[in-house]
Wavefront OBJ file of the C-alpha trace (Angstrom):
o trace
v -14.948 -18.091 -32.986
v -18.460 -17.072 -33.997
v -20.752 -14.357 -32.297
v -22.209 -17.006 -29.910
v -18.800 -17.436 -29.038
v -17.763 -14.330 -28.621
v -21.160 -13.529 -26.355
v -20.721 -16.551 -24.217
v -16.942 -15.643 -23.338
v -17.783 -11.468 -22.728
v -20.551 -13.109 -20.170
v -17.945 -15.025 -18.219
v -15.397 -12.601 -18.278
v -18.452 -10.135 -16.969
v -18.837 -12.181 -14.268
v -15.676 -14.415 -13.527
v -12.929 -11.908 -15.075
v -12.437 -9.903 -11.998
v -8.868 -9.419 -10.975
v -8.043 -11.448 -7.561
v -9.631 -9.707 -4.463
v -7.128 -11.932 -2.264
v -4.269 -10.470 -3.216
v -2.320 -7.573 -0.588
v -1.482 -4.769 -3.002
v -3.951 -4.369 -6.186
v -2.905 -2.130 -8.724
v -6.097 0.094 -9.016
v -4.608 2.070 -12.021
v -4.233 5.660 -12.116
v -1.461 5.493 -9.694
v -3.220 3.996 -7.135
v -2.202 0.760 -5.405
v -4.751 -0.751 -2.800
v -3.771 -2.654 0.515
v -6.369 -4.879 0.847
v -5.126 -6.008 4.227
v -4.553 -2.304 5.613
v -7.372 -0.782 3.214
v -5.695 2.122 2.727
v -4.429 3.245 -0.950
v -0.952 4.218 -1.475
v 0.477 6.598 -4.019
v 2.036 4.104 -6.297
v 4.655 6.831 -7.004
v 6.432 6.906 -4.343
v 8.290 9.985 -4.762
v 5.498 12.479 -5.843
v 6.476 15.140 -3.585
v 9.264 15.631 -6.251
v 7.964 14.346 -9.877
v 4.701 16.414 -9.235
v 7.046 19.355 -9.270
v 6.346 20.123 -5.623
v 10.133 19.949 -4.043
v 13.191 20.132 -6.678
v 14.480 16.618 -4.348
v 11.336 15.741 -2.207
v 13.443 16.100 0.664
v 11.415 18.102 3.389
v 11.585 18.380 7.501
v 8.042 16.811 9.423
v 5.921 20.454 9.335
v 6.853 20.964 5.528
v 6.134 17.238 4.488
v 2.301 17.566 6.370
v 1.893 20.774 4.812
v 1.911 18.760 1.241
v 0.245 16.584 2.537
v -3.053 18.035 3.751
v -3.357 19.796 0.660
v -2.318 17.086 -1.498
v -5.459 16.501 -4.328
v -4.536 13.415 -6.124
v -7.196 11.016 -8.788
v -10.084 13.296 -7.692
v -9.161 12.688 -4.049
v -8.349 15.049 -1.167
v -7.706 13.878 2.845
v -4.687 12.297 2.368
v -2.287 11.941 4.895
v 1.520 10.180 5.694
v 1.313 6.524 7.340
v 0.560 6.101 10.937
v 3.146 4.573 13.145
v 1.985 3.777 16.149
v 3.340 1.617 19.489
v 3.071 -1.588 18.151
v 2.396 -3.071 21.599
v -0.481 -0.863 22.690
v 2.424 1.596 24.862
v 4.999 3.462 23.456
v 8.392 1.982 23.592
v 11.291 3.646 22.265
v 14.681 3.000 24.394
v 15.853 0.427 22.556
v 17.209 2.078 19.051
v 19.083 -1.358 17.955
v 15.742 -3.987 18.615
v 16.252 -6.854 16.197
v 13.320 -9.223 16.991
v 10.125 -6.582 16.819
v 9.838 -5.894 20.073
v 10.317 -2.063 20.517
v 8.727 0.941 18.381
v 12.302 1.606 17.283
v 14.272 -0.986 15.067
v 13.804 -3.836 12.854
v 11.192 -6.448 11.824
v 8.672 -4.878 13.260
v 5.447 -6.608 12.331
v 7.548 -8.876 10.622
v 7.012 -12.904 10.362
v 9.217 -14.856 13.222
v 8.964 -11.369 14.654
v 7.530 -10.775 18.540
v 4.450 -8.909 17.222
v 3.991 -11.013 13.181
v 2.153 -9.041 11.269
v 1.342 -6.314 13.308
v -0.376 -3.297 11.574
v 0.664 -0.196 13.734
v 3.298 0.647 11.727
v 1.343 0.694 7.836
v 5.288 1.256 6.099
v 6.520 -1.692 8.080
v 3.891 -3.832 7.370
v 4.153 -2.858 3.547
v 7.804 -3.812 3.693
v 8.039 -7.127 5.735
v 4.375 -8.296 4.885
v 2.941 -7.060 1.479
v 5.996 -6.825 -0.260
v 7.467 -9.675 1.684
v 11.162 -7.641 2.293
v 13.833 -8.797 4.641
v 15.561 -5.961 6.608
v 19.163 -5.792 7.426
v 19.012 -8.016 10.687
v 16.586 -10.938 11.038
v 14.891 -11.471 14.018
v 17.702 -13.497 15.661
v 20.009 -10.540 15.272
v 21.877 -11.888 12.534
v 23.096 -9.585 9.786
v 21.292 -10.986 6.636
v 23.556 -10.730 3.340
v 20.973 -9.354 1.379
v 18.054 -7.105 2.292
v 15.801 -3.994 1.166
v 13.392 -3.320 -1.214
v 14.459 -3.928 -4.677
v 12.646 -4.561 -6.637
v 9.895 -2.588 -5.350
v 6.603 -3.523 -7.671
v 4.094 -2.634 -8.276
v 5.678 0.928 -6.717
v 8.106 2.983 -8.369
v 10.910 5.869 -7.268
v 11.174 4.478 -3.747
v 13.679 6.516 -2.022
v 16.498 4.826 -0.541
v 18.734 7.439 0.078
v 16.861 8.972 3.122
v 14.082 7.705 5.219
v 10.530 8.768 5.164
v 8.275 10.375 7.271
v 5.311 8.466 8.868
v 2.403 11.210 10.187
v 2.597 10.198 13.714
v 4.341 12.615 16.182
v 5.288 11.681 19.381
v 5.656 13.948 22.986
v 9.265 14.438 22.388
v 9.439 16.719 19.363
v 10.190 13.731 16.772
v 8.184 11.454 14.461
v 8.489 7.867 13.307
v 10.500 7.242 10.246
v 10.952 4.181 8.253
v 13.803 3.121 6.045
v 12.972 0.867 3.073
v 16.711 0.574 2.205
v 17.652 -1.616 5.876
v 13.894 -1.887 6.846
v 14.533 -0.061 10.445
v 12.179 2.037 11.849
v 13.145 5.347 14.266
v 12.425 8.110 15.139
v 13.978 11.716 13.901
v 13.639 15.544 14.692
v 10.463 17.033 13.359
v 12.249 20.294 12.159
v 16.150 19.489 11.445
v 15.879 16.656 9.333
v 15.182 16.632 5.854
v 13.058 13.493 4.703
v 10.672 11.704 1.993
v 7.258 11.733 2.615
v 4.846 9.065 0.572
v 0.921 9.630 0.936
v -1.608 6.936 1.816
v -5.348 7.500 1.839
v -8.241 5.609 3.904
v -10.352 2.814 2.383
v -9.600 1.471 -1.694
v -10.444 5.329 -3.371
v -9.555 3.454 -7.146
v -11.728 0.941 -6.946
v -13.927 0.266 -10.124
v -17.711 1.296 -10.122
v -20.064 -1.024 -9.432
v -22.417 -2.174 -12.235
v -25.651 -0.227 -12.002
v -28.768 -2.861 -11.110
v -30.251 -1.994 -14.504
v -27.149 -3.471 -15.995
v -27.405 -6.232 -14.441
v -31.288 -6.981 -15.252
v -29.944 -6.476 -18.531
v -27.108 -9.235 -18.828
v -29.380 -11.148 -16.610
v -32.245 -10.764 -19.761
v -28.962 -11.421 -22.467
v -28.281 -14.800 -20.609
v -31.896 -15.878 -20.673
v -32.136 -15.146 -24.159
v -28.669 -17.054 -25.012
v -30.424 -19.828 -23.372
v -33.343 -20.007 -25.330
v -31.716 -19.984 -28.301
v -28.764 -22.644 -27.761
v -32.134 -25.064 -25.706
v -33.565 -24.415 -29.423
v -30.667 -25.117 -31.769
v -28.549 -27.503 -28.694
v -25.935 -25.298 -28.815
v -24.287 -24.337 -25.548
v -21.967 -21.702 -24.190
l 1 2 3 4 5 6 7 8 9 10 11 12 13 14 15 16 17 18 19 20 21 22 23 24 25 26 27 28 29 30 31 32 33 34 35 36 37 38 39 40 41 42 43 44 45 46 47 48 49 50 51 52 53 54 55 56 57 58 59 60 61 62 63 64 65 66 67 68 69 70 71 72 73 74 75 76 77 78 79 80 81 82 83 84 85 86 87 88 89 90 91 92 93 94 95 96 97 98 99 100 101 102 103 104 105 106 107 108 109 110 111 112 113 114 115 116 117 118 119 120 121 122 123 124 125 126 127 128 129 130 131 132 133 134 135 136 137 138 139 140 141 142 143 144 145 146 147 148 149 150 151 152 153 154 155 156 157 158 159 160 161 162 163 164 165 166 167 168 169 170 171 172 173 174 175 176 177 178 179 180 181 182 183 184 185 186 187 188 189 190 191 192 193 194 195 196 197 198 199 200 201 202 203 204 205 206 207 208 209 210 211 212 213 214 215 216 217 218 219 220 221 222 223 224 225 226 227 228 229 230 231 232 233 234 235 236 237 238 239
């Protein structure tokens, strides 16, 4: 290919080259993966609590895994916190630990498809399991067992924890948080101080996303086109 080649294809990839902005979960690099439907960036390790060097296991109660949290610094970026898992129907409902269908703030499919509340976003670890990553969970909405379920494989993350459940950063009135299992896909809730969980961090908005082109740069390509114009109008060449 010759340089008028080359020129014409770096323009189009300049403007047309951009990775797909409809896509869930964009890998923003650095370790950061974006939820474009949530808009909120997630850790895309994770299980940093432990391969930062933080916890020998990453296993920690609610108080310890907030403490990390909050003064978590991570690409440049402070304020991050553990998902939110809130009533998924606008009122708490927690009485029924064995829900199937979606229905309660305890159980499975919640915000799943076929589910009473699809694609709810109260819970953000639910919704990454049954929408983004498209996951079934150990009982489908009917109640049936399904044969096969979890989260392998889980890309674009890496060292999700099945072993244990994690913490979400919502605390309810009865000294327990919500906790989400991306082994069976069930959500519940657990002591804050007895239990010994993963915690995986989420921040607010897409932090990793790339830096817009200064307007000078873009008077500039716009001046490069013009010119590329000229030339192939003069010699009826065209990109």
């Amino acid at each position: 290919m010759n340089r008028s080649g080359l020129f014409c294809l770096a323009v189009f990839l300049m403007f047309f080259g951009a990775p797909n902005s409809n896509a869930a979960l964009i890998d923003r690099g650095g370790g950061l993966i974006w939820d474009s439907d949530l808009n909120i960036t997630w850790l895309q390790d994770a299980n940093y609590v432990k391969t930062s060097g933080y916890d020998r296991d990453g296993l920690m109660n609610w108080y310890q895994a907030m403490t990390w949290v909050d003064q978590l610094e991570y690409g440049g970026f402070s304020e991050w916190r553990l998902p939110e898992m809130l009533p998924v129907a606008g009122g708490a409902n927690y009485k029924n630990k064995w829900s199937r269908n979606g229905s309660t703030d305890n159980g499975y499919n919640i915000s799943a498809p076929g589910s009473v509340y699809p694609g709810s976003t109260a819970s953000e670890m639910a919704y990454l399991y049954y929408n983004s990553l498209d996951k079934i969970g150990r009982y489908n909405v009917s109640g049936k067992k399904n044969k096969t379920y979890g989260i392998e494989p889980p890309d674009p993350f890496y060292n999700v924890m099945t072993d244990k459940r994690y913490w979400s950063g919502s605390e309810t009135s009865i000294l327990t948080a919500g906790t989400f299992n991306f082994k069976t896909g069930r959500q519940i809730l657990y002591a804050l101080e007895s239990v010994k969980l993963h915690a995986w961090a989420v921040h607010d908005g897409d932090i990793g996303a790339p830096v817009p082109i200064p307007n000078a740069a873009w008077l500039l390509a716009s001046g490069l086109i013009g010119l590329v114009g000229i030339k192939r109008k003069t010699t009826g060449q065209a990109c």
